[in-house]
Backbone bond lengths (Angstrom), bond angles and torsions (degrees), N, CA, C in turn:
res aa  C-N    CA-C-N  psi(-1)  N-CA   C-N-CA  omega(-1)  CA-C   N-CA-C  phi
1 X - - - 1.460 - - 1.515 108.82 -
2 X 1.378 104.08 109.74 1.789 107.33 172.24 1.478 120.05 -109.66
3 X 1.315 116.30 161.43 1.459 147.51 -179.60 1.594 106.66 -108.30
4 X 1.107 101.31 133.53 2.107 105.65 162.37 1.829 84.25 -130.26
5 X 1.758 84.61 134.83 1.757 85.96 170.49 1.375 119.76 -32.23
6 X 1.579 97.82 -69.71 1.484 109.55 -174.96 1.994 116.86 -24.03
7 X 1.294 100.01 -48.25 1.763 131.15 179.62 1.934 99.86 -44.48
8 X 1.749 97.00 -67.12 1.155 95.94 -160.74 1.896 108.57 -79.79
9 X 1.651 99.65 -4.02 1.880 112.35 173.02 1.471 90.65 -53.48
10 X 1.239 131.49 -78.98 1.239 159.65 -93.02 1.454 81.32 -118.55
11 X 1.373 139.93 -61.84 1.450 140.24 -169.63 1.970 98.69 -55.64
12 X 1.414 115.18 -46.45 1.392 109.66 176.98 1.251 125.49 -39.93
13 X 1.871 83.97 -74.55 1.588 90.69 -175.86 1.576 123.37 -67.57
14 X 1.105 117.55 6.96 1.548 108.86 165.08 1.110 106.83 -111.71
15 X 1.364 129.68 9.51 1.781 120.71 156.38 1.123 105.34 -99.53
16 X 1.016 149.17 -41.33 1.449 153.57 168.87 1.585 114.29 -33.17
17 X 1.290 97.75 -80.59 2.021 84.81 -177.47 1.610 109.21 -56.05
18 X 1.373 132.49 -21.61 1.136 124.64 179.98 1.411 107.20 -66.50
19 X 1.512 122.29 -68.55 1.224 120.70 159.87 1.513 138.46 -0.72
20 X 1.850 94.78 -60.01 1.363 122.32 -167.85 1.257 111.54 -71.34
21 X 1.520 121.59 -10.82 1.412 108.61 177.80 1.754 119.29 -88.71
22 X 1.551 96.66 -21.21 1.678 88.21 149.71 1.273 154.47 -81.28
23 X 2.081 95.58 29.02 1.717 91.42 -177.08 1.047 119.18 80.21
24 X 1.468 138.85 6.89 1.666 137.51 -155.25 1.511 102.07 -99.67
25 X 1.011 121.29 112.79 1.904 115.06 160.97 1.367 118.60 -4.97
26 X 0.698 152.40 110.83 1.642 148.50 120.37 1.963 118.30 -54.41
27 X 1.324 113.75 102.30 1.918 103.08 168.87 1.209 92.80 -129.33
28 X 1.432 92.89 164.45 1.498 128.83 -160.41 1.733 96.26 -144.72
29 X 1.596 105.36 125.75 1.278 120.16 172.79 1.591 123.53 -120.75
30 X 1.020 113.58 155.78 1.721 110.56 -172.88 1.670 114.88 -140.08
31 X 1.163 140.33 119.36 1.508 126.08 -160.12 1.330 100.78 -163.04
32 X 1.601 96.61 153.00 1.818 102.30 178.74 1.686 91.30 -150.43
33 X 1.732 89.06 145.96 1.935 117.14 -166.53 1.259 89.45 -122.16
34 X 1.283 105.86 176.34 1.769 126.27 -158.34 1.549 74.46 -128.99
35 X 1.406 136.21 -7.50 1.453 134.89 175.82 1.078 109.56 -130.68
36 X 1.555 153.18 173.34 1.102 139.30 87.04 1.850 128.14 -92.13
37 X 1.080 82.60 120.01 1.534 108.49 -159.25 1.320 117.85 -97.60
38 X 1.525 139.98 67.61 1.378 137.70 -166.33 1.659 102.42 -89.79
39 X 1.258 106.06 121.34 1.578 101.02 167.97 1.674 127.36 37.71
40 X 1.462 81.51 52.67 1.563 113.07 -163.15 1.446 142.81 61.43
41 X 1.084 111.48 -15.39 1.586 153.68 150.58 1.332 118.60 -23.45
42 X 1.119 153.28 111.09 1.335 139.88 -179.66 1.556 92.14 -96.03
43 X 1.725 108.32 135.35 1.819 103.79 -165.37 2.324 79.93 -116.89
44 X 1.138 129.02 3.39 1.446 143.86 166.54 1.004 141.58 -87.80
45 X 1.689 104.90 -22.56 1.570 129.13 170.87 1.946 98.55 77.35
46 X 1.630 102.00 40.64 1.575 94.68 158.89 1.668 91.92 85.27
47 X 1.422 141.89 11.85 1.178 144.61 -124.47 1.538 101.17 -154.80
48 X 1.416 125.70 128.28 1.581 115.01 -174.14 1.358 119.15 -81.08
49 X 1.431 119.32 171.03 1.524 113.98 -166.95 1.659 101.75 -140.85
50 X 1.358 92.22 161.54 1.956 99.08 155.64 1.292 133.18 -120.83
51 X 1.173 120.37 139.90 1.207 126.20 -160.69 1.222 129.57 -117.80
52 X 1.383 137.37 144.29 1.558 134.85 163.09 2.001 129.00 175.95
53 X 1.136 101.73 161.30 1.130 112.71 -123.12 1.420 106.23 -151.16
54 X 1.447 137.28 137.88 1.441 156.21 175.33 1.485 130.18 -123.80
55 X 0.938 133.13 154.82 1.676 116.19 -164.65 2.002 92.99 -168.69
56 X 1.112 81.78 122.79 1.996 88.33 166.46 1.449 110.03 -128.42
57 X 1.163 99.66 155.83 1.611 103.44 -157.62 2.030 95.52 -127.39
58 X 1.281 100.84 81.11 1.526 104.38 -169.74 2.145 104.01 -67.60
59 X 1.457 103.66 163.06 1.601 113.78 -168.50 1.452 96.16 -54.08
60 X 1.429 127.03 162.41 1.433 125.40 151.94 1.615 108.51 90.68
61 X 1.520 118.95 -13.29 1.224 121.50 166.23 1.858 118.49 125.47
62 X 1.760 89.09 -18.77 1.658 96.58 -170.78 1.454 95.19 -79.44
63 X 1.572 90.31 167.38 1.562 102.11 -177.46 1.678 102.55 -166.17
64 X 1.114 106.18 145.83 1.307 127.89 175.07 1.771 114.22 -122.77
65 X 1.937 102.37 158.14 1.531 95.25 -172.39 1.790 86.32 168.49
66 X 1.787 87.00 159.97 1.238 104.48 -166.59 1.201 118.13 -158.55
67 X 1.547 118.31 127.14 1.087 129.25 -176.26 1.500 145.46 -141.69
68 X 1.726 138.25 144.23 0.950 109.54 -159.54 1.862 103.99 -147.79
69 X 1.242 127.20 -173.27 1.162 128.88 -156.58 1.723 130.76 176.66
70 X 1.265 107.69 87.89 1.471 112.65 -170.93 1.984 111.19 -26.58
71 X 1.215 100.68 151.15 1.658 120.62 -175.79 1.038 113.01 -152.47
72 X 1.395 121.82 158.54 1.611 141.52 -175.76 1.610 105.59 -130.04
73 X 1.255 127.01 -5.33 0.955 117.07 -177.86 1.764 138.22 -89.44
74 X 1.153 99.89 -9.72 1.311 140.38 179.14 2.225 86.52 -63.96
75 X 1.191 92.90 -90.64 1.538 120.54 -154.44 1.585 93.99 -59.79
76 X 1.760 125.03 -19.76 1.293 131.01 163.17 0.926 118.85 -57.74
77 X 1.875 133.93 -22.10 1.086 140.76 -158.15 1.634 116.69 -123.54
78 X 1.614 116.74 -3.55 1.142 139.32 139.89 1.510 90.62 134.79
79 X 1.182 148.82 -17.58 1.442 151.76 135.33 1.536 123.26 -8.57
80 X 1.546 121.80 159.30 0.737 125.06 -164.59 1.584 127.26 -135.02
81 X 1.669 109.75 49.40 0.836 129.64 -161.68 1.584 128.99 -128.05
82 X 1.423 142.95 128.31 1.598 131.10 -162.43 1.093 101.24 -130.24
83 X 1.161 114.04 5.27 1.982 98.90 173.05 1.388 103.94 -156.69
84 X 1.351 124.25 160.01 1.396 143.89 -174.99 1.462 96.13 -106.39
85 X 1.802 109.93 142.15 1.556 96.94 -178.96 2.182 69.10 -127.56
86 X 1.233 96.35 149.64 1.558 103.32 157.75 1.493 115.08 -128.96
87 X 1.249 133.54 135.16 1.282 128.30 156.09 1.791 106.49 -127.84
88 X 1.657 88.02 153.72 1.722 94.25 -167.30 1.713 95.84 -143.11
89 X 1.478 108.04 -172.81 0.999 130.86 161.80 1.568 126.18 -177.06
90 X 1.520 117.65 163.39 1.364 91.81 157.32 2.029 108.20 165.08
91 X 0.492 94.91 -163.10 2.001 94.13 176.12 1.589 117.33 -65.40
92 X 1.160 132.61 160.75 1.265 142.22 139.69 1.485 131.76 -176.94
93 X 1.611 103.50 123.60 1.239 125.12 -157.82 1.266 124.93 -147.62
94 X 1.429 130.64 169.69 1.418 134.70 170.19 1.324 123.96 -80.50
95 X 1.218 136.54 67.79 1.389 125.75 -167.16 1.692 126.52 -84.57
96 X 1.370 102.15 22.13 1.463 119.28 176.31 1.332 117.55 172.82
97 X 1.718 126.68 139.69 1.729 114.43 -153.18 1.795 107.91 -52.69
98 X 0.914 105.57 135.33 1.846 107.31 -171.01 1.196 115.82 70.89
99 X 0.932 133.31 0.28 1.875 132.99 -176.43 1.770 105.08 -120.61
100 X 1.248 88.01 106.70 1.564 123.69 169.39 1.749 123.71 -69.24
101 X 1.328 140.21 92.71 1.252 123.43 178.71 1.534 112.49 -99.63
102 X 1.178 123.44 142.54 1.614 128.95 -176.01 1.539 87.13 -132.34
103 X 2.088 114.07 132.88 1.088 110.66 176.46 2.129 92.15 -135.86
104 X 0.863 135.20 128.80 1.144 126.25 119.36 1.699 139.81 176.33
105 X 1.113 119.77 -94.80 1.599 104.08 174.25 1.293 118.07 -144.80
106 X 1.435 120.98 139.00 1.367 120.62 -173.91 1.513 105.38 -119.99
107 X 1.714 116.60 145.23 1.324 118.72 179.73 1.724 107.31 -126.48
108 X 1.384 108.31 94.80 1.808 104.88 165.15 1.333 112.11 -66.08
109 X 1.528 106.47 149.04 1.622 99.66 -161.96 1.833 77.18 -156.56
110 X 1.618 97.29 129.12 1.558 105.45 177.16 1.547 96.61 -133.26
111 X 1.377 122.06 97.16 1.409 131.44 175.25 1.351 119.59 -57.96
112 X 1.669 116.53 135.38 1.505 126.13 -150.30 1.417 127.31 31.86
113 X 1.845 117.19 36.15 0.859 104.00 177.39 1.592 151.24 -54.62
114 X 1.733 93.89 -3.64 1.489 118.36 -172.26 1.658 110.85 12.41
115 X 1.265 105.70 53.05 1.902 112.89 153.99 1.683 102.54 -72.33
116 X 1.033 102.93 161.95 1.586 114.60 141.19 1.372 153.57 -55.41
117 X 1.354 91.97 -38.71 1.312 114.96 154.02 1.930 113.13 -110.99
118 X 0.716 123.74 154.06 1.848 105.02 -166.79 1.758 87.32 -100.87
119 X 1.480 96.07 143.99 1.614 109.24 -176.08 1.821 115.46 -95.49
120 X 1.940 101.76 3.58 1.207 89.18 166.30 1.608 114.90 -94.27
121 X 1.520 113.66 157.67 1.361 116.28 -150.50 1.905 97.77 -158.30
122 X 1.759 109.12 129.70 1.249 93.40 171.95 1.372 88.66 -146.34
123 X 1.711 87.51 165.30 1.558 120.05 -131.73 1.706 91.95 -138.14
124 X 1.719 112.08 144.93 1.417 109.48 175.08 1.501 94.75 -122.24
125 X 1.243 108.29 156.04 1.710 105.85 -166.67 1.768 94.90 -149.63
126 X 1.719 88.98 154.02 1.783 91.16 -165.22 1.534 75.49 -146.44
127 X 1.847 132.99 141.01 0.830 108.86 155.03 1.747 94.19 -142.73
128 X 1.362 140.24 179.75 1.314 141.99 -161.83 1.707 91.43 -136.09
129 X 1.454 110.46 111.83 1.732 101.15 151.19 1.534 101.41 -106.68
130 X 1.590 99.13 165.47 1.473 129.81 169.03 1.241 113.60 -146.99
131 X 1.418 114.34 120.37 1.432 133.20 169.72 2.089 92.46 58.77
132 X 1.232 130.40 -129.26 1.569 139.14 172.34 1.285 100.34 -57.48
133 X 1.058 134.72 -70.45 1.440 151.39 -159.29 1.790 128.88 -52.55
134 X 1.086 126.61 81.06 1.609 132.52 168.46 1.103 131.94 -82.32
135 X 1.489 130.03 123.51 1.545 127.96 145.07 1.311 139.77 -115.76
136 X 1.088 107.25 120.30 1.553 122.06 -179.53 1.273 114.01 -85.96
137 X 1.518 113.97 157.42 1.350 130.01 151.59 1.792 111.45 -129.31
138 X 1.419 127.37 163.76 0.838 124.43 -135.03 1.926 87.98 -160.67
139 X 1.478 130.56 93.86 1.339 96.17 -173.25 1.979 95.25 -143.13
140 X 1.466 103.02 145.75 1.354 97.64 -160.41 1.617 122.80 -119.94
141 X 1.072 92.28 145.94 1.817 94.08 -144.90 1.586 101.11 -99.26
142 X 1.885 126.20 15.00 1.176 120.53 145.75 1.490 92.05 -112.58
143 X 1.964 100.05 -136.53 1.311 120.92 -164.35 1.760 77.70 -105.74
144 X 1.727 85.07 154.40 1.500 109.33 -166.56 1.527 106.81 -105.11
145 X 1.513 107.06 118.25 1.451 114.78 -166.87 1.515 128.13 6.74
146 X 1.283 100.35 85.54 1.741 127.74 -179.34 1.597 96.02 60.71
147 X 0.975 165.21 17.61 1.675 162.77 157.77 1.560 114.21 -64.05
148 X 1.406 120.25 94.85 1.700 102.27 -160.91 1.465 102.99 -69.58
149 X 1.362 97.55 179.74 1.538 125.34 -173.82 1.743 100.68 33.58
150 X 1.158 144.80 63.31 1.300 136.73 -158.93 1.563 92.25 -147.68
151 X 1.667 131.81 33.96 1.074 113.34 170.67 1.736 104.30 -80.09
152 X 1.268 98.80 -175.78 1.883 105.93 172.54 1.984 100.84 62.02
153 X 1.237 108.52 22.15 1.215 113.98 171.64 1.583 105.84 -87.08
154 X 1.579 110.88 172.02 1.908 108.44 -151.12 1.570 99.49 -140.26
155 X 1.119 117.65 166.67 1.144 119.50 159.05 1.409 105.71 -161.47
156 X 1.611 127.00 126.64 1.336 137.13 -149.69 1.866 103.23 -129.37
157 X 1.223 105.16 114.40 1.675 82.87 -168.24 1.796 84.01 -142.69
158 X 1.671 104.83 171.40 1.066 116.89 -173.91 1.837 102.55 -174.36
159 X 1.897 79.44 117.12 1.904 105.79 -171.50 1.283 104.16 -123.57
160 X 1.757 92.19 167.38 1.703 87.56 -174.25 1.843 98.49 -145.44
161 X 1.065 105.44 179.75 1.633 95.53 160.20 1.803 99.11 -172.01
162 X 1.613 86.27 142.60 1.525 92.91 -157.45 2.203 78.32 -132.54
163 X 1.290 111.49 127.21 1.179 118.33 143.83 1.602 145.61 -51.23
164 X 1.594 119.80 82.57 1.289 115.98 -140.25 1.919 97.76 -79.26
165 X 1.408 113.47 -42.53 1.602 108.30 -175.54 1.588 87.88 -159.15
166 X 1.340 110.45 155.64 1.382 138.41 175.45 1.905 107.45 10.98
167 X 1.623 102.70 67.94 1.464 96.94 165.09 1.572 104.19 74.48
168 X 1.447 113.72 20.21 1.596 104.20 175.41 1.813 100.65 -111.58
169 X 1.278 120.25 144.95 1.354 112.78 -163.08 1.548 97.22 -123.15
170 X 1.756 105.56 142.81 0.998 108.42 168.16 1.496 122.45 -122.78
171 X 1.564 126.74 132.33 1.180 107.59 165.51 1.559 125.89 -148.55
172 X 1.040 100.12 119.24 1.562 104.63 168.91 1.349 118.20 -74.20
173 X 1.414 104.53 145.41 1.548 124.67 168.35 1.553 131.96 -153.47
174 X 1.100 117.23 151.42 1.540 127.94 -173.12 1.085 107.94 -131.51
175 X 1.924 115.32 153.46 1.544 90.37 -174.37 1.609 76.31 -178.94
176 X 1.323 115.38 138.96 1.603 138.18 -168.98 1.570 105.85 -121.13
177 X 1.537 110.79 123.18 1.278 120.78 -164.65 1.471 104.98 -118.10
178 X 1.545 131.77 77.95 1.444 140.14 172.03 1.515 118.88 -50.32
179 X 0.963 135.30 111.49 1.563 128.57 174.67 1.360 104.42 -119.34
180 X 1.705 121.09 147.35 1.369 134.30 -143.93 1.475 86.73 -119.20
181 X 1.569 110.27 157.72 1.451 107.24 165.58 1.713 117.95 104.15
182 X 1.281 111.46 179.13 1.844 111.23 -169.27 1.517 102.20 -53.50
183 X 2.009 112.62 -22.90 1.680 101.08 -171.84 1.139 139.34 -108.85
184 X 1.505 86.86 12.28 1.242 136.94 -178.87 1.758 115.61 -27.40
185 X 1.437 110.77 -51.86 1.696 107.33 -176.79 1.926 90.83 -85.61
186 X 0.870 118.22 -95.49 1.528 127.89 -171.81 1.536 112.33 -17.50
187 X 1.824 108.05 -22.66 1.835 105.11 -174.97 1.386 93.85 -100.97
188 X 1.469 138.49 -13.23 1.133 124.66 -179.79 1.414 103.03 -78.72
189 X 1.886 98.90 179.22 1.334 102.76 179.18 1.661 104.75 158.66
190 X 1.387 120.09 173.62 1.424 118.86 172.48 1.222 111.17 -126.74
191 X 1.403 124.12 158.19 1.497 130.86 176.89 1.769 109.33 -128.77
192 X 1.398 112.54 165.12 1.199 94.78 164.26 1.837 95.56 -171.10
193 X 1.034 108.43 160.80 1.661 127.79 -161.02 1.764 126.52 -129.98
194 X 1.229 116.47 145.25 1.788 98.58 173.18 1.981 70.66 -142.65
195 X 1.546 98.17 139.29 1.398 103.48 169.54 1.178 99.69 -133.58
196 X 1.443 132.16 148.92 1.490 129.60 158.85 1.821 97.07 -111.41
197 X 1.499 98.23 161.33 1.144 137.50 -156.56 1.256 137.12 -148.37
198 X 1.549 138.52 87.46 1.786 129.09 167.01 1.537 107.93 -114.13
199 X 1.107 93.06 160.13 1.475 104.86 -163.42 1.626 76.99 -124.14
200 X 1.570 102.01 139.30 1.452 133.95 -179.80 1.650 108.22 -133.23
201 X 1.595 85.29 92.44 1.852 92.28 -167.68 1.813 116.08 49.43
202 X 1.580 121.87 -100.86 1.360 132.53 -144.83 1.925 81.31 -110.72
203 X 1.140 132.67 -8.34 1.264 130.89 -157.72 1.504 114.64 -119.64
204 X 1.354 128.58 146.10 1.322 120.50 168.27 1.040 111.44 -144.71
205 X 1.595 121.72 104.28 1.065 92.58 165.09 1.795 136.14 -91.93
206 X 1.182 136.36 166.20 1.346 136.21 171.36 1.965 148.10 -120.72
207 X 1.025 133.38 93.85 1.581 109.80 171.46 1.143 112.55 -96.63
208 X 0.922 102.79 168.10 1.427 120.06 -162.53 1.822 118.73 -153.96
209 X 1.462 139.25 89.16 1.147 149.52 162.22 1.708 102.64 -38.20
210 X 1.256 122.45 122.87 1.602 137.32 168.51 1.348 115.97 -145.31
211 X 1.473 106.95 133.15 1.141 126.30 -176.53 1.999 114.49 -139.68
212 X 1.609 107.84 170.49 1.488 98.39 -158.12 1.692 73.73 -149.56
213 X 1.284 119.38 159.74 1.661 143.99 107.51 1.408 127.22 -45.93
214 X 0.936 111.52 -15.64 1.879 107.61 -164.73 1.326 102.43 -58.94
215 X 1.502 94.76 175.43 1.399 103.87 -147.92 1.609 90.95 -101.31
216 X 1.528 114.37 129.28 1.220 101.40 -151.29 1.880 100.53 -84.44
217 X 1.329 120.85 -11.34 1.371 131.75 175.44 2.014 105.17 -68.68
218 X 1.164 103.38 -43.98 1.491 103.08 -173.19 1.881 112.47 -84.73
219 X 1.782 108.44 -19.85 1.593 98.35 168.69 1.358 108.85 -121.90
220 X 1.196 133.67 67.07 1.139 145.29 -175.21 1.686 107.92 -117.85
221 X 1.316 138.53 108.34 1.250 119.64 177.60 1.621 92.73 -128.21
222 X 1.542 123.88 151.39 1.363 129.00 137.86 1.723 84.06 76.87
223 X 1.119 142.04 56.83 1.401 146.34 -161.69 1.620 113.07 5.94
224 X 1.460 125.34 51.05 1.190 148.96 128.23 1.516 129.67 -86.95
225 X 1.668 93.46 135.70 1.295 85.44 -176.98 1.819 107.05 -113.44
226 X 0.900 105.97 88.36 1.196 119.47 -174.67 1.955 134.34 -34.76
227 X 1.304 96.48 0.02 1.244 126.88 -178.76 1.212 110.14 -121.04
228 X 1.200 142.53 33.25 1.414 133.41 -168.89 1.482 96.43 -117.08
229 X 1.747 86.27 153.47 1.745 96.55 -171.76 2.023 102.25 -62.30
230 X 1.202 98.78 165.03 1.494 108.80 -178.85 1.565 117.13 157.54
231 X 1.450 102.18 161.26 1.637 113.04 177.12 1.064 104.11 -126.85
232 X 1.570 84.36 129.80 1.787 123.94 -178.22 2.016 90.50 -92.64
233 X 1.752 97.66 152.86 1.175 104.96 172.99 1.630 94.74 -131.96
234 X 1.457 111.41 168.53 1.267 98.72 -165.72 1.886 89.68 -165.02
235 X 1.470 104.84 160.42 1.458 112.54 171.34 1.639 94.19 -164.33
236 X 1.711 80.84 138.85 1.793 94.74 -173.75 1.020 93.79 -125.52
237 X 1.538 134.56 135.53 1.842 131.51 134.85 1.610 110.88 -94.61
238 X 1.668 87.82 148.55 1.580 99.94 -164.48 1.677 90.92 -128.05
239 X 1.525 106.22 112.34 1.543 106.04 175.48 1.712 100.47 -134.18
């Protein structure tokens, strides 16, 4: 399943004013890391990035949104690609007192990536919060960022965030990334994170401690090891 910018231009703006006549939020976010760090992963090569991002929150709970973020990892791998575009959508609601359900689908999309295997990959995701506490699953219905034969690959994670003193946020998370196929043992692996967090009005800033298992022979590019423990710093504005 592919995206051409132009595709996902054109998919916006004709959900958007439709949207817009029910009053629904529209935000727009903008942010830059000393990492970019996907599912423990450095997608920068250990290398900072920029970021940004839109989100509408349609009546009834659905919502649509889209987002994207310079990379090195693409063109590390002999590809021809510098940015990640994602677009998603999908449900969210209360489906029991305190129980939160979020259901729907996300599409990574890395334009001309000319891999071998193509590194765009989409994924349907269901996850349940209660009170602090979330778990997701994450499971993908092609091949999982350029990894052949690796569709029906998973990713199972579970975050939380607990307010430690005056508006400072804490959250830990863990989260196991299964990949299907010949690369199957060496691409799997687990990650896991504690980031703190305050938001100062339109601003946030963040660090965040991350660490991986991966296999340091299979994510190693350009004598990076792209999985290595470390803290990412980060600042987002949300207008």
């Amino acid at each position: 399943m592919k995206f051409s910018p132009s595709l996902i231009a054109l998919a916006l703006t004709t959900a958007l004013p439709a949207f817009a006549q029910e009053a629904s939020p529209l935000t727009f976010n903008a942010s830059v890391v000393s990492d970019y760090r996907y599912r423990g992963i450095s997608q920068t090569r250990l290398k900072p990035a920029v970021q940004g991002g839109l989100d509408y929150a349609a009546p009834g709970g659905f919502y649509i949104g889209a987002w994207a973020s310079s990379i090195k990892w693409i063109k590390d791998v002999g590809g021809d690609s510098e940015v990640e575009i994602d677009v998603y959508g999908g449900w969210k609601g209360e489906v029991a007192p305190g129980l939160t359900l979020d259901v729907g689908g996300l599409q990574y999309y890395y334009p001309s990536n000319k891999l071998a295997v193509s590194a765009n990959t989409f994924e349907l995701y269901g996850a349940l919060s209660f009170g602090p506490v979330t778990v997701k699953y994450s499971h993908a219905l092609t091949d999982t960022f350029g990894n052949p034969d690796s569709k029906s690959s998973g990713y199972l994670d579970v975050s939380a965030s607990f307010e430690v003193a005056d508006g400072w946020m804490l959250a830990p998370h863990v989260g196991h990334q299964k990949i299907k196929g010949p690369v199957g043992g060496p691409a799997t692996y687990t990650d896991y994170s504690l980031t703190l967090s305050k938001s100062f009005g339109a601003l946030t800033p963040s660090l965040a401690v991350i660490g991986t298992d991966a296999d340091k022979g299979f994510y190693t590019v350009k004598d990076k090891f792209l999985g290595k423990s470390g803290v990412v710093v980060g600042l987002k504005y949300a207008f």
